[in-house]
N, CA and C of each residue as an Amber inpcrd file, in Angstrom:
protein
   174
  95.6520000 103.3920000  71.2970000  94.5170000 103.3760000  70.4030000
  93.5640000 102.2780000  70.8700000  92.4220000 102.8390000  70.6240000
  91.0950000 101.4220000  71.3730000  90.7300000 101.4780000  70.1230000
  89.8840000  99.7220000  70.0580000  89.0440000  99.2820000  69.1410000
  88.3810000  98.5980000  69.3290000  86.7960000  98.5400000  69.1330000
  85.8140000  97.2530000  68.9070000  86.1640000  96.2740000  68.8730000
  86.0120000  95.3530000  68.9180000  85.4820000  94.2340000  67.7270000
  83.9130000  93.6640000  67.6420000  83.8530000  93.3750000  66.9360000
  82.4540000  93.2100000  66.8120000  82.4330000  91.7290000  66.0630000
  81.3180000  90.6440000  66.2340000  81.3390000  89.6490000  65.3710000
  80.3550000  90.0830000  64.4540000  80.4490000  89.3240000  63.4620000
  79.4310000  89.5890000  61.9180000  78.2410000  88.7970000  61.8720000
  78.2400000  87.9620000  62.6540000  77.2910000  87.2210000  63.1050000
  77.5120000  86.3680000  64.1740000  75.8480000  86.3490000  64.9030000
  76.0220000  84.9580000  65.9820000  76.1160000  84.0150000  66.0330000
  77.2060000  83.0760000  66.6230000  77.7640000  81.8850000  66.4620000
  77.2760000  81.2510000  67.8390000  76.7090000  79.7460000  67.9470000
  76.4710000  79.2930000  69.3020000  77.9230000  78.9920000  69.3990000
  77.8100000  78.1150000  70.6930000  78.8240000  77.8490000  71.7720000
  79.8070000  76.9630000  70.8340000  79.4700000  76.0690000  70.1920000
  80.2640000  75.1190000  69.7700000  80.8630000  75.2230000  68.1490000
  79.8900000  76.2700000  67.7720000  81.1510000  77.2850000  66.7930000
  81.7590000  77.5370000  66.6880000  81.8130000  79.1090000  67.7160000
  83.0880000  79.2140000  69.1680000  84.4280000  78.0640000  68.9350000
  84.2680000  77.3580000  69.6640000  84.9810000  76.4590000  70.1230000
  85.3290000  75.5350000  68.9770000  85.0580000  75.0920000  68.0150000
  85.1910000  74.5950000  66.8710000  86.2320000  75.5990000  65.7480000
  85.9780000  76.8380000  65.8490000  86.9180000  77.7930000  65.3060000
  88.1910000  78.3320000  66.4560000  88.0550000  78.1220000  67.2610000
  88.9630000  78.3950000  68.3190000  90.0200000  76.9270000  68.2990000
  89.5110000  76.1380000  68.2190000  90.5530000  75.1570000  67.9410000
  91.1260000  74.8300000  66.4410000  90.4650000  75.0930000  66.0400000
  91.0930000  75.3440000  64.3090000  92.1760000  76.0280000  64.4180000
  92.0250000  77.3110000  64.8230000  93.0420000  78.4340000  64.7010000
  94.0090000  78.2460000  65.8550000  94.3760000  77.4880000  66.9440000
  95.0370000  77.1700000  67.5890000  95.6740000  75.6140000  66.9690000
  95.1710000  75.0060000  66.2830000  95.7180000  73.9500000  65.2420000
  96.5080000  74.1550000  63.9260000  95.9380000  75.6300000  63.8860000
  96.1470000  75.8150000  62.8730000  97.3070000  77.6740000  62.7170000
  98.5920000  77.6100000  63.1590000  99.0460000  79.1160000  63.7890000
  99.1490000  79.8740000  62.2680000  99.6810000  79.3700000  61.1370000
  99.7410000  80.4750000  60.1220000  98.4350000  80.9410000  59.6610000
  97.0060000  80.5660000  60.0210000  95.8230000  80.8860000  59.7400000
  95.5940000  81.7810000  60.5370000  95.9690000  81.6180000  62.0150000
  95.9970000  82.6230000  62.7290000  96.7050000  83.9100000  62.4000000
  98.1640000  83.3920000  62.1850000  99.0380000  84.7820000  61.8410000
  98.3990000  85.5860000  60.7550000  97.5360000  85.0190000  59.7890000
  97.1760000  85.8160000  58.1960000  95.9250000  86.5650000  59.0690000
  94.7050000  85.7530000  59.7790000  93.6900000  86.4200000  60.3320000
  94.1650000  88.0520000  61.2800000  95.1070000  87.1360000  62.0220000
  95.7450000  88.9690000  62.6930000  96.2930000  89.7690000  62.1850000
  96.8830000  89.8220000  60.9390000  97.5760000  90.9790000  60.2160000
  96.7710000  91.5340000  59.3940000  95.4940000  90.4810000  58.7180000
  94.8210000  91.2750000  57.8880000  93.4690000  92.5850000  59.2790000
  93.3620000  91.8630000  60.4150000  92.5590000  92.9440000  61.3980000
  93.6260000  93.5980000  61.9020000  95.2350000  93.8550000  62.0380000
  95.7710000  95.2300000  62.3810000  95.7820000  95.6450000  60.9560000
  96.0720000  95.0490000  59.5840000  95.6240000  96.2180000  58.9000000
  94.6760000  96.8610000  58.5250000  93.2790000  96.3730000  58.8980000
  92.2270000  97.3470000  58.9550000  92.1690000  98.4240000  59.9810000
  92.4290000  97.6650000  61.0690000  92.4310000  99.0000000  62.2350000
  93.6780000  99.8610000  61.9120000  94.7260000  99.8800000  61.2130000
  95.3020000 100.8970000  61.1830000  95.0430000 101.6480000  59.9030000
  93.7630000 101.0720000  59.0220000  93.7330000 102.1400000  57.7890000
  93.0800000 102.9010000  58.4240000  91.9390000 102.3410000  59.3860000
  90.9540000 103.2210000  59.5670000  91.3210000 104.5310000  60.7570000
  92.5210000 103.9630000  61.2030000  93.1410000 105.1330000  62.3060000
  94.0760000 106.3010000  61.3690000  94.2500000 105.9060000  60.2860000
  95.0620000 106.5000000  59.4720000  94.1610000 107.8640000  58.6290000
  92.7370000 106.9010000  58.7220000  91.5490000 107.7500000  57.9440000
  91.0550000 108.6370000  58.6480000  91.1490000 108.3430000  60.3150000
  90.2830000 109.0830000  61.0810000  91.4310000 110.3990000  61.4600000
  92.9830000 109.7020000  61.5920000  94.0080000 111.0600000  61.5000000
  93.7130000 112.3490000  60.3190000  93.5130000 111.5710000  59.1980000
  93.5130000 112.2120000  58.3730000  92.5220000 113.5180000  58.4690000
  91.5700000 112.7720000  58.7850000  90.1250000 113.5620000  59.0360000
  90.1060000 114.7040000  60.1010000  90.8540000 114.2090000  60.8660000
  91.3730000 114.9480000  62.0920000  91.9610000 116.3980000  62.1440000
  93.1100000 115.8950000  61.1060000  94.3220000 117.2660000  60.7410000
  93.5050000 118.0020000  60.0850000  92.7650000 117.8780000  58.7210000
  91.6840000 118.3860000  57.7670000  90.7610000 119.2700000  58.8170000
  90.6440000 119.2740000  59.4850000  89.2070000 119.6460000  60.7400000
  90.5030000 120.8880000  61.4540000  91.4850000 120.8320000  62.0030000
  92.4030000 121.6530000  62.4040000  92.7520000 122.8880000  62.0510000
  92.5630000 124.1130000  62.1120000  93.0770000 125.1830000  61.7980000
  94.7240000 125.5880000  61.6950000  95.6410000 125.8860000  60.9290000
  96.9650000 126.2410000  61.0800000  97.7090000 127.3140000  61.0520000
C-alpha cells in the first residue's frame, strides 16, 4: 500500500529541526504520533476497499 504525506503547513528549517529533536527526545510522543497516522491510513484503505468491492459486480 502507498501513501502521501503531506505537511499542513510550512515550517522553516529550524522548526524542522526543533520538532525533530523533540520527538527523538521524546520516543512515547513519537510512538502515539505513529499509531494515530497508521490508523488513519488504514481507515482510509479500509474506506477505499470498501468502495472498491461496492463498484464490483458478483
Amino acid at each position: 500500500m502507498y501513501a502521501v504525506l503531506s505537511a499542513s503547513r510550512l515550517m522553516k528549517a529550524a522548526e524542522v529541526r526543533e520538532v525533530c529533536a523533540e520527538l527523538r527526545n521524546n520516543p512515547t510522543l513519537l510512538m502515539a504520533l505513529e499509531l494515530a497516522a497508521k490508523e488513519e491510513l488504514y481507515q482510509r484503505f479500509e474506506k477505499e476497499k470498501a468502495a472498491s468491492e461496492t463498484l464490483t459486480a458478483s
